[in-house]
C-alpha positions, 0 to 999 in steps of 0.5 A: 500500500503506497498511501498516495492521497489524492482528489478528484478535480472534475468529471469527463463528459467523454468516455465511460460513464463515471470517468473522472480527472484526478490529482494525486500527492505523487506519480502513481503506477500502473500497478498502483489500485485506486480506490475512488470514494464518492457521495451522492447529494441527498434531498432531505425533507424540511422538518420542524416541530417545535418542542416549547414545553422543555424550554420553561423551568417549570418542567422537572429539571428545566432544559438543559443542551448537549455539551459540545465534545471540545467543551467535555474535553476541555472540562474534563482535561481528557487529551484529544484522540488522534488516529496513527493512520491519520498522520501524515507520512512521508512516502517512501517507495523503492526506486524501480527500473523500467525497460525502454 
């Protein structure tokens, strides 16, 4: 797994369906394999109830609003996780020779 990252910068009209032009951090080989994660815009219907009773005091405890996680991190001095995979690596690849 070499672990070039790279972007897809527009779609072809031309050619198959689903060809795309991309940039990549460094060269990629024929032998390298693409894996081309994409989405799909979603229509979401417009839903909204307004709930009044919660915002009184009167309730049992009153309303109360969730906690953003940097505010439960910052409250509760737990460090911030950080995923090995997500670090930048320097890519490091083989110097390969090719036949002319």
């Amino acid at each position: 797994v070499s672990g070039i990252r790279g972007q897809v910068k527009k779609a072809l009209r031309e050619g198959q369906p689903g060809s795309f032009r991309a940039t990549f951090e460094d060269k990629i080989l024929l032998s390298d394999i693409v894996f081309c994660r994409t989405w799909v815009p979603v229509e979401i219907k417009k839903y909204y109830n307004p709930v009044t009773s919660l915002l009184s005091k009167d309730g049992a405890e009153g309303w109360r609003a969730m906690k953003p996680k940097a505010l439960l991190h910052v409250e509760t001095e737990t460090p911030i996780e950080v995923k090995p995979d997500s670090i930048y690596k320097p890519i490091e690849r083989k110097q390969r020779s090719f036949n002319k």
